[in-house]
ROVEXSE-53713 format. One record per residue (C-alpha): residue number from 1; x, y, z. Coordinates in Angstrom, 3 decimals. Example, Ala and Ser with C-alpha at 12.3 -4.5 7.8 and 13.67 -1.06 7.14 Angstrom:
{1,{12.300,-4.500,7.800}}
{2,{13.670,-1.060,7.140}}
END
This chain:
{1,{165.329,116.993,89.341}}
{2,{164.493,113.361,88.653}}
{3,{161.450,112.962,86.216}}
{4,{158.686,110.544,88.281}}
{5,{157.394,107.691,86.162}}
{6,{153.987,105.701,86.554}}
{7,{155.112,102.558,88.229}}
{8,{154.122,99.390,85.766}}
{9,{152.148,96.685,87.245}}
{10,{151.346,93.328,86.004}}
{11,{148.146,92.036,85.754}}
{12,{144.392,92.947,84.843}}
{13,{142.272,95.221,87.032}}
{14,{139.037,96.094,85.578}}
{15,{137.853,99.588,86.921}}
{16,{134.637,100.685,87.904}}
{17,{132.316,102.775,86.400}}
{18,{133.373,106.694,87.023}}
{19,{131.146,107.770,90.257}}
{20,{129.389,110.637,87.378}}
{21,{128.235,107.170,85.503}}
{22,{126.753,105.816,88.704}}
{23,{125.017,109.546,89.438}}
{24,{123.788,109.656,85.750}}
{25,{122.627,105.985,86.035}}
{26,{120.500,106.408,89.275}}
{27,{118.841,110.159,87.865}}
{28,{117.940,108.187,84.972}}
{29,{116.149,105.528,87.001}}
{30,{114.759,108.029,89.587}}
{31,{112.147,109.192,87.403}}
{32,{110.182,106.899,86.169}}
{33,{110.593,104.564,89.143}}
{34,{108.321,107.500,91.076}}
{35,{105.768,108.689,88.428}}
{36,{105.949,104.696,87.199}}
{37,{103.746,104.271,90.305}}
{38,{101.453,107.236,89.929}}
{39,{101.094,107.627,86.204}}
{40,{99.113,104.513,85.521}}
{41,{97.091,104.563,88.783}}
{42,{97.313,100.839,89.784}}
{43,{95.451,100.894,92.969}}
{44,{92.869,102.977,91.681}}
{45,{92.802,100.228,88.469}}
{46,{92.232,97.298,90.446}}
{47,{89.719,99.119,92.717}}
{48,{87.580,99.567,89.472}}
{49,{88.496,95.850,88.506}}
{50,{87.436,94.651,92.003}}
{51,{84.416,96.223,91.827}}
{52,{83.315,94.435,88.462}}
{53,{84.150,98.125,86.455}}
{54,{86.132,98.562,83.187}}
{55,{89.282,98.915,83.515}}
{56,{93.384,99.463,82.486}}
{57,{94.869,98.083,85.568}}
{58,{98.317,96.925,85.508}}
{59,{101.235,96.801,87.410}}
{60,{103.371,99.496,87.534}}
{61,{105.869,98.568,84.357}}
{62,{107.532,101.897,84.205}}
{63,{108.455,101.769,87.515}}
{64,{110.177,98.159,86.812}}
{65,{111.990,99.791,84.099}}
{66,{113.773,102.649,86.036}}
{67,{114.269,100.398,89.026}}
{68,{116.500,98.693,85.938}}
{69,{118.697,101.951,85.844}}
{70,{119.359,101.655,89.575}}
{71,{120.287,98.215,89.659}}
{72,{122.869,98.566,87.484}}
{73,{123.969,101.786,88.772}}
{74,{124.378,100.379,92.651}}
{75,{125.810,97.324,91.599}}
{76,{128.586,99.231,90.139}}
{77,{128.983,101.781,92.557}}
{78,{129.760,99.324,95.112}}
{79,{130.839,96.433,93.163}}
{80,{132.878,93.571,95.144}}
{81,{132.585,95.602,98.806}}
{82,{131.303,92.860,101.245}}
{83,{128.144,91.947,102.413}}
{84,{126.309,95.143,101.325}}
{85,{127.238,94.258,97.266}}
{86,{125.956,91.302,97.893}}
{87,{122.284,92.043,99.509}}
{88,{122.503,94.848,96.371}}
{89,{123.117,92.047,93.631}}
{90,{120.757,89.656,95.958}}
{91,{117.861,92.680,96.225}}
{92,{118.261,93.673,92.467}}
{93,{117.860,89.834,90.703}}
{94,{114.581,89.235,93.534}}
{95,{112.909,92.481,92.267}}
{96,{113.437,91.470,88.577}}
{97,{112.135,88.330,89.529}}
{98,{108.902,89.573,91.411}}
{99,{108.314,92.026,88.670}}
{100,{107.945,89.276,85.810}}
{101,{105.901,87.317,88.027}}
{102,{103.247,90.503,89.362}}
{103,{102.974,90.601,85.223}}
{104,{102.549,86.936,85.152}}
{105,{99.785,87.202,87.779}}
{106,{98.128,89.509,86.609}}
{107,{97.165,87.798,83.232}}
{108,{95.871,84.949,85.239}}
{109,{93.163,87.413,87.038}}
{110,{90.082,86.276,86.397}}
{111,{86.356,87.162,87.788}}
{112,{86.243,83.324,89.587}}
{113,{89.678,83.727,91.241}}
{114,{90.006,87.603,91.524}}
{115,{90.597,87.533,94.973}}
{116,{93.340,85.298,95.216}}
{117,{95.195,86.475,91.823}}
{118,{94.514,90.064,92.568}}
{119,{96.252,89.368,96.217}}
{120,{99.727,87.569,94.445}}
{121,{100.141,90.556,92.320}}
{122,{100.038,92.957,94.778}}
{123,{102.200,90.820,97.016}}
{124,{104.290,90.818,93.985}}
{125,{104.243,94.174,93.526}}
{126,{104.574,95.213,97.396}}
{127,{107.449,92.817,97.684}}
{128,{109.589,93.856,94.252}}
{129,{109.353,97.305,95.678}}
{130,{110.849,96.001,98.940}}
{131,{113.714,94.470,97.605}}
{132,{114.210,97.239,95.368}}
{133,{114.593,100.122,97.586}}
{134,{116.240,97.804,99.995}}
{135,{119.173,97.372,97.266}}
{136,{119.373,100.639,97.556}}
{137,{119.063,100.983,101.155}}
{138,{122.926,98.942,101.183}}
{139,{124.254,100.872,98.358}}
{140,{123.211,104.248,100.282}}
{141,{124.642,102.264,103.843}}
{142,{128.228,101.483,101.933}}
{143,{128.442,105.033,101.018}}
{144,{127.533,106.147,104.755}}
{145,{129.825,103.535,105.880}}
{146,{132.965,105.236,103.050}}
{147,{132.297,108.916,103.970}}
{148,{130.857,109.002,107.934}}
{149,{128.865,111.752,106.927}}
{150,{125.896,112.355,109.222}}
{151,{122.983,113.607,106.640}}
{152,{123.431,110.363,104.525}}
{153,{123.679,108.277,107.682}}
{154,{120.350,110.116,108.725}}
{155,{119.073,109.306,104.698}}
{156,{119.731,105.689,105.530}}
{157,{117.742,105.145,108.736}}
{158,{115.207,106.937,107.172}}
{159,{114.772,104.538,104.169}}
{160,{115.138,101.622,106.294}}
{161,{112.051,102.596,108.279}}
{162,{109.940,103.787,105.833}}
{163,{110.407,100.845,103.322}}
{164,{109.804,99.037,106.851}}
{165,{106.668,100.493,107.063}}
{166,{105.722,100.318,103.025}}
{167,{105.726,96.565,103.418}}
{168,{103.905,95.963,106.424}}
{169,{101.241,98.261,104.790}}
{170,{100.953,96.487,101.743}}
{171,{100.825,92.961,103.543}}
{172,{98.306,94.019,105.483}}
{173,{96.425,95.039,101.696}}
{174,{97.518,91.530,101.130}}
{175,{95.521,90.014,103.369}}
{176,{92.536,92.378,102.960}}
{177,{92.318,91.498,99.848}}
{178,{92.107,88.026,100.521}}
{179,{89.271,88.299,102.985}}
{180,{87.305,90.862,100.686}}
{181,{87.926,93.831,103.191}}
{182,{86.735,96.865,101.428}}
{183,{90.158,98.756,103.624}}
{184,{92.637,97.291,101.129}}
{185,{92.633,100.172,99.251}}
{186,{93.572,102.473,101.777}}
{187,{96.129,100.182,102.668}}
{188,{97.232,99.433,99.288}}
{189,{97.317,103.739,98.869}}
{190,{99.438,103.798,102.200}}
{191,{101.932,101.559,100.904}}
{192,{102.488,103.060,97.684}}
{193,{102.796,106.691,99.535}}
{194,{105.132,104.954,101.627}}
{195,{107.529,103.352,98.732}}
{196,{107.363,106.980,97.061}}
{197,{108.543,108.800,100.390}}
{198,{111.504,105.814,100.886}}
{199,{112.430,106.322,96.775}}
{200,{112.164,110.739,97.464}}
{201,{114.237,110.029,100.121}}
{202,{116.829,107.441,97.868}}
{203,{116.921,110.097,95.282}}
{204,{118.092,112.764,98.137}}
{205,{120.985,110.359,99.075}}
{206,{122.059,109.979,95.027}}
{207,{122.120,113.921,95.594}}
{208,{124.323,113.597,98.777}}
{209,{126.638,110.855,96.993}}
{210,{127.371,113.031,94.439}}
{211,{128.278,116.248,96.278}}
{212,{129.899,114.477,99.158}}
{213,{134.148,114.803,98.602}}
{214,{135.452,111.999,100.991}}
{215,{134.740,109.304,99.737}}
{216,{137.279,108.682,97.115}}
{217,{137.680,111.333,94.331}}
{218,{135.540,113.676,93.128}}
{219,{136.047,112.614,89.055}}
{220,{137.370,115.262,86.835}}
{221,{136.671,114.073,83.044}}
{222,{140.107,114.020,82.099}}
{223,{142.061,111.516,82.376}}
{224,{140.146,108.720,81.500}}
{225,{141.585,106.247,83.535}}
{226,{140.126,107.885,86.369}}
{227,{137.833,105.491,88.244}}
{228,{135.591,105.367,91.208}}
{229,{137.052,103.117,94.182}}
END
């Protein structure tokens, strides 16, 4: 019987990430980019700070650092596949950028121009989360896209309307704000339930990407040239 030898290529590919990376990336990141939100209370915060109270507002930095974790893990998962790795690395570098500048904002709030700072950092803030979970709306798309399966095709459309709905909420807060409405915290409160149902719901599709078997290889440790395509 002949003996059946690797076939030798030239050139350089450079794999991917092993799809238990990506999984152990995004659980990482799921955490804190939920309680990040609730933990610190921001709407509550600037409620208090509106209303001339002490305070500890400030935007929701934990959640900016787990939404780090999930960058990183959907660029890889889905690195170099079209259009959707491209709204991913698009979405992912926007959020960063929003983030720095709801921080930047919010150091500039002061009691003469509370209404207009306080409204930029909760556009900020509204608008980072946006393009956050809408990076991962494409990365959880692809993966529909790869395996055709119908509960993460379901998991998508339900993001996309939800984080649909988060924003429109939190403009609306936006614009209370502005107009010193007293209904921009229930607004702001709505969109922040919102963002946590479309994340819940991001976290469920990380659950169905890692049990789902058809789309490429289901990693076993060894060997370790084993990659995800």
């Amino acid at each position: 019987m002949a003996v059946l030898e690797k076939k030798q290529l030239s050139g350089f590919i450079e794999p991917r990430w092993m799809k238990a990376k990506c999984v152990r990336f995004w659980e990482i990141g799921a955490i804190p980019c939920i309680l990040g939100v609730w933990l610190p209370d921001f709407v509550g915060q600037y409620a208090r700070l509106a209303a001339g109270e002490p305070n500890y507002a400030f935007p929701p930095v934990l959640t900016y650092v787990g939404a780090l974790f999930l960058f990183a893990a959907c660029a890889h998962a889905i690195e170099e596949m079209g259009f959707h790795y491209k709204v991913v690395i698009i979405g992912g570098w926007s959020a960063i950028a929003l983030a720095g500048l709801s921080v930047v904002f919010h150091f500039m709030i002061t009691p003469e121009n509370l209404n207009v700072m306080l409204a930029l950092t909760v556009l900020c803030i509204g608008l980072c989360a946006y393009a956050a979970t809408t990076m991962f709306y494409m990365t959880i798309a692809k993966a529909a896209e790869l395996g055709m399966e119908t509960r993460m095709m379901r998991d998508q459309m339900f993001v996309l309307v939800v984080n649909n709905a988060a924003i429109l909420s939190g403009a609306a807060a936006v614009v209370a704000i502005y107009l010193q409405a007293e209904i921009w915290v229930i607004l702001l409160r709505l969109c922040v339930i919102l963002f946590t149902v479309a994340w819940i719901a991001c976290r469920t599709a990380v659950y169905f990407f890692k049990t789902d078997k058809s789309i490429g290889v289901f990693f076993a440790k060894p060997p370790d040239e084993q990659f995800w395509v």
